[in-house]
Structure formats: C-alpha cells, structure tokens
C-alpha positions in Angstrom: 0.0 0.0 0.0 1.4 3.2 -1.3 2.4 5.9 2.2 0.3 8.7 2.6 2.3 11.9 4.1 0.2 14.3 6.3 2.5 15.1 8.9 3.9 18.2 6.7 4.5 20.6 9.8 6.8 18.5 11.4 8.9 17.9 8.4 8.7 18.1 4.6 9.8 15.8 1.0 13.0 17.5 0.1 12.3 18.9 -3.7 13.9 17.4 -6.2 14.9 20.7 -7.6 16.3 21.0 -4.1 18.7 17.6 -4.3 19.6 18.5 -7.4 21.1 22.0 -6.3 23.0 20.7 -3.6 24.5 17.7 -5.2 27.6 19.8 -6.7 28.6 21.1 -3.5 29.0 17.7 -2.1 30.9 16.5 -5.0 32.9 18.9 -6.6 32.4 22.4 -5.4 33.0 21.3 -2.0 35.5 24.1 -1.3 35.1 26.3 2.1 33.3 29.4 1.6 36.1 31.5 3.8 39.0 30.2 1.5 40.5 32.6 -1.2 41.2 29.8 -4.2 38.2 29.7 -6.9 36.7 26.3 -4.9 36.2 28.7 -1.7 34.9 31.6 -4.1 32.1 29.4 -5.8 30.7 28.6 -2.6 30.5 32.0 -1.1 28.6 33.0 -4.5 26.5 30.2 -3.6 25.8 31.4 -0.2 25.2 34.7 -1.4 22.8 33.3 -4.1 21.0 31.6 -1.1 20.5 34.9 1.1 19.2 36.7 -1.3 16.5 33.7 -2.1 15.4 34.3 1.2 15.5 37.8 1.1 13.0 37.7 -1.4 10.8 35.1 0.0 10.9 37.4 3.5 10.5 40.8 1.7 13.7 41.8 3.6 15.5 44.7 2.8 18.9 43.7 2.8 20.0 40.1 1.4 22.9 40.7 4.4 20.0 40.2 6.9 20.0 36.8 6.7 22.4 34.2 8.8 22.2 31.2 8.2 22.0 28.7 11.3 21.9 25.0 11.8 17.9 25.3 11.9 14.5 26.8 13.8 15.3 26.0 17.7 19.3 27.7 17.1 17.3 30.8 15.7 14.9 31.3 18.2 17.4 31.2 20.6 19.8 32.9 19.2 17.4 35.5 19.3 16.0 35.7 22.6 19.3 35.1 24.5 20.4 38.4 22.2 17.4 40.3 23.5 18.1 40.2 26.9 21.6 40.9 26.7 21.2 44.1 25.1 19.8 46.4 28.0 20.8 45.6 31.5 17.9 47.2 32.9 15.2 45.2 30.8 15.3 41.6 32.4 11.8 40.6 31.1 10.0 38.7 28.0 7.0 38.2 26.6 5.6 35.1 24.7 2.6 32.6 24.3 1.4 29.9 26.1 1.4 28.0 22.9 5.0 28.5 21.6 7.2 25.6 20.1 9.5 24.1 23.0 12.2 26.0 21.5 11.2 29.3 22.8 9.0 28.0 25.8 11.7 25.8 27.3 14.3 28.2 27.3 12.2 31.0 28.7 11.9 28.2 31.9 15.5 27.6 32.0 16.6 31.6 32.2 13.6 32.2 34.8 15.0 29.3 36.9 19.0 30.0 36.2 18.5 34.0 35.5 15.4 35.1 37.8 14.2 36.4 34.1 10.9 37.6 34.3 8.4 35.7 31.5 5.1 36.9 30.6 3.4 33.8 28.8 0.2 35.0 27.2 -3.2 33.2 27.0 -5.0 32.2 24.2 -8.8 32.1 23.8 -10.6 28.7 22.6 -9.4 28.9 19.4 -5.9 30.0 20.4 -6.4 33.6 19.8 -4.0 36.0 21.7 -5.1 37.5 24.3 -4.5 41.2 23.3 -5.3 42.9 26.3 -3.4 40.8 28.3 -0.5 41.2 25.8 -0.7 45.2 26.1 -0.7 44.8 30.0 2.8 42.9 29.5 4.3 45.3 27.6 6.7 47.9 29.9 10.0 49.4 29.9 11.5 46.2 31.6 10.5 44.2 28.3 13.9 42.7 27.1 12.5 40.9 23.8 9.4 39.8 22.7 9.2 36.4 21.0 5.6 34.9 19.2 5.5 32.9 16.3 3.7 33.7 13.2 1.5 30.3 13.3 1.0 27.7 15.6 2.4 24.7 14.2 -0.2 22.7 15.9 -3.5 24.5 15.3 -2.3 26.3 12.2 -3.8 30.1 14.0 -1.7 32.7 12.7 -1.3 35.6 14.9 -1.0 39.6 14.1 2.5 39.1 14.3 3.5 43.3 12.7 0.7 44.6 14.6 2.2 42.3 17.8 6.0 44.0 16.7 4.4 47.6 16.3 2.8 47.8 20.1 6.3 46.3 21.3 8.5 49.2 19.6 6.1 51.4 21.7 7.7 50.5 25.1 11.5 50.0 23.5 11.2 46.4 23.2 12.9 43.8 20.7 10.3 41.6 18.9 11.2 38.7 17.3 9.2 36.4 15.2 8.8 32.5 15.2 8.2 32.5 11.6 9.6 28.4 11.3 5.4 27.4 10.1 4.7 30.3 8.4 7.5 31.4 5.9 6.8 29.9 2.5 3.0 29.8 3.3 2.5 33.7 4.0 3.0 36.3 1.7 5.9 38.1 4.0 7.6 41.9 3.0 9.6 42.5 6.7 11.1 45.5 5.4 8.0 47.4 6.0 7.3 45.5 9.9 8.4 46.6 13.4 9.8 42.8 13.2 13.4 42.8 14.6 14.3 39.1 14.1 12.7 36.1 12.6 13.4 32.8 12.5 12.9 30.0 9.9 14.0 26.6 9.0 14.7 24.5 5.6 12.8 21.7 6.1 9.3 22.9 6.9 9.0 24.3 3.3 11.1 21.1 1.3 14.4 22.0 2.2 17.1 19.8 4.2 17.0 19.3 7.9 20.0 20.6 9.5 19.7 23.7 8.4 17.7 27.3 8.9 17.8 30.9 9.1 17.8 34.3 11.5 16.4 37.5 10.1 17.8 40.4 11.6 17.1 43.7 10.5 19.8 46.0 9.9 19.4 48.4 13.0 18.5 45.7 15.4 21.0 45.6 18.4 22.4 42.1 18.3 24.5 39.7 20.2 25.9 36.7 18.7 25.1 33.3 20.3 28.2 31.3 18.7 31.3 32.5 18.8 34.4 31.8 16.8 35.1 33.0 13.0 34.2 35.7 11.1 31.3 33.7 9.0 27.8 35.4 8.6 29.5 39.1 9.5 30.5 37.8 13.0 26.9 37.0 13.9 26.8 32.8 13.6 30.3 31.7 13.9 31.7 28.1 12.3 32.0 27.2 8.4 29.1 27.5 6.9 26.7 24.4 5.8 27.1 25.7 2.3 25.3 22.0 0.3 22.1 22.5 3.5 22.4 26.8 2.6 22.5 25.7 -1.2 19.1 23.5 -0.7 17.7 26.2 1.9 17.8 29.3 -1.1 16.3 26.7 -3.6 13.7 25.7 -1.5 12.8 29.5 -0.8 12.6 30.5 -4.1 10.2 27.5 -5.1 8.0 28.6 -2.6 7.3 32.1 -3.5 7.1 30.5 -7.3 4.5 28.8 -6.5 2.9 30.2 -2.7 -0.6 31.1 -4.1 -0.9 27.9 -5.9 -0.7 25.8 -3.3 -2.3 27.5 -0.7 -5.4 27.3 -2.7 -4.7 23.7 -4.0 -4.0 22.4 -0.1 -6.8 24.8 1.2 -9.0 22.8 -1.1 -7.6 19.5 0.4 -7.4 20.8 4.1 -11.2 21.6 3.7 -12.3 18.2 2.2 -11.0 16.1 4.5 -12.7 18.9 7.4 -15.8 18.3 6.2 -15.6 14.8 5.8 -14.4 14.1 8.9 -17.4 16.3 10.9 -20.0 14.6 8.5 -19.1 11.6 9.1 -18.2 11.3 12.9 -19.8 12.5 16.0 -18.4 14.4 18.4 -15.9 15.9 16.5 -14.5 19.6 15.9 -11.9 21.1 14.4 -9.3 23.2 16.8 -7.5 26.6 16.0 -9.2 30.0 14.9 -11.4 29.4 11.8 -10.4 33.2 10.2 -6.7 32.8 10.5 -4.7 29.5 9.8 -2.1 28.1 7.7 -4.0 26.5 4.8 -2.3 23.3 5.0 -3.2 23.0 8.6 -6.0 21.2 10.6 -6.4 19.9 14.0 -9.3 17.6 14.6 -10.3 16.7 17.9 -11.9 13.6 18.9 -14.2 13.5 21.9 -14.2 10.2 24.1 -10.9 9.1 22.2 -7.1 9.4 22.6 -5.8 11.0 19.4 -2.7 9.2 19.6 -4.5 6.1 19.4 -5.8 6.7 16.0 -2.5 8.2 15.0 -0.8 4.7 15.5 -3.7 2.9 13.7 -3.5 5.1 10.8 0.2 4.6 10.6 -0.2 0.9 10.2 -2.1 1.5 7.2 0.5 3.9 6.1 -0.7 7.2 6.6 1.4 9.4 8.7 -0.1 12.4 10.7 0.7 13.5 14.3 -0.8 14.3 17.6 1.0 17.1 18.4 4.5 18.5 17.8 7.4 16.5 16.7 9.6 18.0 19.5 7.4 16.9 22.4 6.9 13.3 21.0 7.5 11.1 24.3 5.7 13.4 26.6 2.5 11.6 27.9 0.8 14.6 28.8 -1.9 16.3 26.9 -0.6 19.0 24.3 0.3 22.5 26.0 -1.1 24.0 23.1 -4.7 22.6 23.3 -4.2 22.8 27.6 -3.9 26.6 27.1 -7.0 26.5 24.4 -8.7 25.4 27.2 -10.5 22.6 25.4 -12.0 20.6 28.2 -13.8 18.0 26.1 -10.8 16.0 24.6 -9.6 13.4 26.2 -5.5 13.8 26.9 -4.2 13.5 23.4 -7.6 13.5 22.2 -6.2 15.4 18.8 -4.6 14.5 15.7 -3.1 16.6 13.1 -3.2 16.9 9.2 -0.8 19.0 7.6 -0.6 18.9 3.8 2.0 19.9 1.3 2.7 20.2 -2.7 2.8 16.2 -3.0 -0.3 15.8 -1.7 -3.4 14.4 -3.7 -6.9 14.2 -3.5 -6.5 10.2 -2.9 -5.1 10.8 0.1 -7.7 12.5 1.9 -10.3 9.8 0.0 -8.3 7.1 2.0 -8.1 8.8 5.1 -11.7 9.8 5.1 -12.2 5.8 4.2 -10.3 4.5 7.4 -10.5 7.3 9.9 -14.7 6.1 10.7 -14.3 2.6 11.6 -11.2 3.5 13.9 -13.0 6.4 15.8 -15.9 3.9 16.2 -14.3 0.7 17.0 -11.8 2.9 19.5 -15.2 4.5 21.2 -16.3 0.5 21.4 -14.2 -0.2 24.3 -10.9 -1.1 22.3 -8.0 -0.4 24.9 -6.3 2.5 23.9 -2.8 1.9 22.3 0.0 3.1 24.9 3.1 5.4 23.4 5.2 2.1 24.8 3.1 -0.6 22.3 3.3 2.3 19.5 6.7 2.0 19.1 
C-alpha cells in the first residue's frame, strides 16, 4: 500500500529541484566558503545566491540580513538570548502559552537559572492571543518579545506586525517564530516593526539541519556562537554551504508557487474537514477558523485518545501527528490545546493533518475511508494503544 504523508509541519519531502542544487557542492564544489582559491569563491557565491533567495521570500531589505544557522530551535534562541543581553535594565520577556518548545523551554531555564521575568500569554478557545493581556505585558522592563507567526499545531496565525508595532512602543525587541509560516504567508519585513525572525529548511522542502535568522539591519544584536568571522561575525563556524544551497532553492520555489498551493491544499485541508465532521460525532476542528495556515488542521476527537488513531492510521500507512514533533514522548496532553482550554478532549484526544505540494486528492479519499471505523471501534471499548506498544 502506497504511504500517505500528512504530517507536513513537522517535516517536509526535500524537492527534487532541491537535491539537485546541492549535489555539486557535495561533490565537486566542495570548497570552504572563507578560502580565497576559486573552490572557496564558488561557494561564497553560492551562499550569497542563497541569502538573497530568502530575502526575497521574507521581503527583507537587505540580502545581508540573513544568517544562516543549523535550523529553527538555534534561531529562536539565538534571538531571545540576544534580546536580553542588550539592556541591562530590561530583564523581562513576553511570549505565548502556545509557543514551540524551542522558545518555551528556554524561557523556563533563564527564569529558573536568571530570575528572568516571562510573561506567557493566554490564548482564547481557538488559540487567539489575548491582546489585552499582551498590552498589559508590555513595559519598559521588556527585554524581547518572541511569538510565532502560526501555531504549528493549530495552524492560528497571529498579528504578528501589529504584535512588533505595540512592542516598539515600550523600547522592546520583537522577534518572530516565523519556522510554520514562511513559505505559506506572503511576507515583506522590510515594512514591519519585526526585529528578528526565525525559519527553518525543512518545513518548506528544504534539508534538515539547516535554517535561518532574520535580523534587521538596525536591530541591536549579540551573537550566540562564537568563533570566525562567518555570517559578519553574527553565527560563527564554516558554513553548511550543500544544506544553505538547498535552503535558497527551497525558498525560491515557494514564493514561485505560494498562491498555488495554498489554494490547492486549502482545497484539500477543507475536504477532509468536512468529511471528517460529517461523518463522525463528536468531533471539531481546533484553532481559529479566520486565521490559519491552509495546509493545517487539528481535529479533535471526543471520548478518544488522538494518539490512538494516530498509530492505527500509521499501520495502514498514513502518517499524521498528535501534536508537535519535538514533544513526542511526553504523555501529557498537548500544552497548546491545555492553554486552548479545550475541556472535552480526552489527553491527546487530537490529531493533526498538515498537507504539502505532493499531496493528492487520494489521500484524503483514503483517510476519510479509514478514519470512521477506527473512531468507532476505538469509542467501542478497544483499549487504547500506549506510546510504549506504539513503538
């Protein structure tokens, strides 16, 4: 039986386009981008190539805005250990209650080895931001503010300029979480408040291994790794120039072809909804139904552990996921639908779709084929499958 692929926002099918742009510098242009012989001088033109795909799929001004890093969680904390080191007398930031773990668990570690402050917004039910309580936050003592663009488990996407225009009011640093949303959202940075933004390779059919930090031009900065003089002092270490290579490729496929596929995978996304609430009771679909990523969708099950579908579906070959990748082995219920406050789903109780350009209407025919008699013969009494027997 041919796989089906839904689990897009935890990782992506490397183009082929992509593979085939990288493969020289593994083989034969495999010269370091700092050396001063023609090898080293093709690859730095390659890297440059690279930053200014990205520059154009970010809208940022300058194509020197970009470093490159080894991928989403470096950003992100590249960037919020370089906001609090840039005013001694600001020792507080602000984020959601539904950020990735990259953000969230380092914001624990500096309260608990810093005494930093952290102001972790609430959402509403459908994992809106709490704007009032966001505008309470915001004071002089503000170091940075981080907030992704889209949760990568609902698919919400939050006001993310108008987020970075009320933190310039009070002097703070705002930096984006941008890892779901770039290559799905029409982006053009140089006209936000946004300071930073971070984004990885292989959520938009790039390599793993591999991302990016946006930092605009006037932003104070402080560099996390330290060493060389490689991405103008601000990401030390010789550069992943075959992972860079793929990184600029994949960026400049997906603002090729952005408003195609939204609407293509929109179209998908919203079949399988509507399938899936016609045909099962007790369902719903999480996240806020104005604002999300249109490859996204986050059905939740009542009476039934999502997890146990998700390993029943995978042994008929269809991958999705309940929850993020990077908290796979926790046993408790998502943070993300805890601070949704969504009472009536049993822990795990939610499974996620995520669609991407090699996705076909077969797929979500299949799914909408299986997905009944599991629900039902799960909701019979069938003992739910542990995370132990799932592996």
């Amino acid at each position: 039986m041919e796989a089906i692929y839904l689990d897009n926002n935890a990782s992506t099918q490397v183009d082929a386009e992509v593979v085939h742009a990288m493969l020289p510098f593994f083989l034969n242009q495999f010269g370091n981008p700092s050396s001063m012989h023609d090898s080293g001088a093709a690859a730095s033109a390659a890297i440059k190539t690279a930053r200014r795909q990205l520059q154009a799929l970010t809208g940022a001004k300058f194509d020197h805005e970009i470093a490159f890093t080894s991928g989403g969680t470096e950003s992100v904390n590249t960037a919020i250990l370089s906001g609090l080191e840039m005013d001694p007398g600001r020792t507080e930031i602000v984020t959601s209650a539904v950020e990735h773990p990259a953000a969230l668990t380092l914001c624990a570690h500096l309260e608990k080895t810093r005494g930093v402050k952290v102001h972790r917004i609430p959402v509403d039910h459908h994992g809106r931001l709490d704007l009032d309580a966001y505008r309470t936050a915001l004071t002089h003592r503000v170091a940075i503010v981080s907030i992704m663009w889209a949760n990568n488990e609902t698919g919400t996407i939050f006001p993310v300029e108008r987020l970075a225009e009320m933190a310039k009011q009070v002097g703070a640093l705002f930096h984006a979480d941008a890892v779901q949303a770039v290559g799905k959202q029409t982006m053009d940075l140089k006209s936000t408040a946004i300071d930073m933004l971070s984004l990885s390779a292989h959520k938009l059919h790039g390599p793993k291994g591999v991302g990016a930090l946006y930092i605009k031009r006037d932003a104070p900065f402080e560099a996390l790794v330290r060493g060389g003089h490689q991405e103008r002092g601000r990401r030390a270490g010789t550069e992943n120039t075959p992972g860079i290579v793929g990184l600029g490729k994949a960026a400049e496929l997906a603002l090729e072809r952005m408003d195609e596929e939204n609407k293509r995978v929109k179209s998908l996304r919203d079949r399988l909804e509507r399938g899936l609430l016609e045909r099962i009771p007790g369902t719903f679909v999480t996240g806020d139904p104005l604002a999300r990523l249109s490859n996204t969708t986050n059905v939740a099950f009542d009476r039934i552990a999502g997890e146990a579908i998700q390993f029943v579906l995978n042994r008929h070959g269809i991958a999705c996921s309940s929850g993020s990748a990077c908290t796979s082995g926790s046993s408790v219920q998502s943070h993300v639908l805890t601070a949704m406050n969504i009472r009536q789903v049993t822990p795990l109780g939610a499974v996620r779709f995520s669609f991407s350009r090699y996705n076909r209407d077969e797929d979500v025919d299949r799914v909408l084929e299986l997905i009944p008699g599991i629900v039902a013969q799960l909701r019979d009494g069938a003992a739910p499958v542990s995370r132990g027997q799932a592996k």
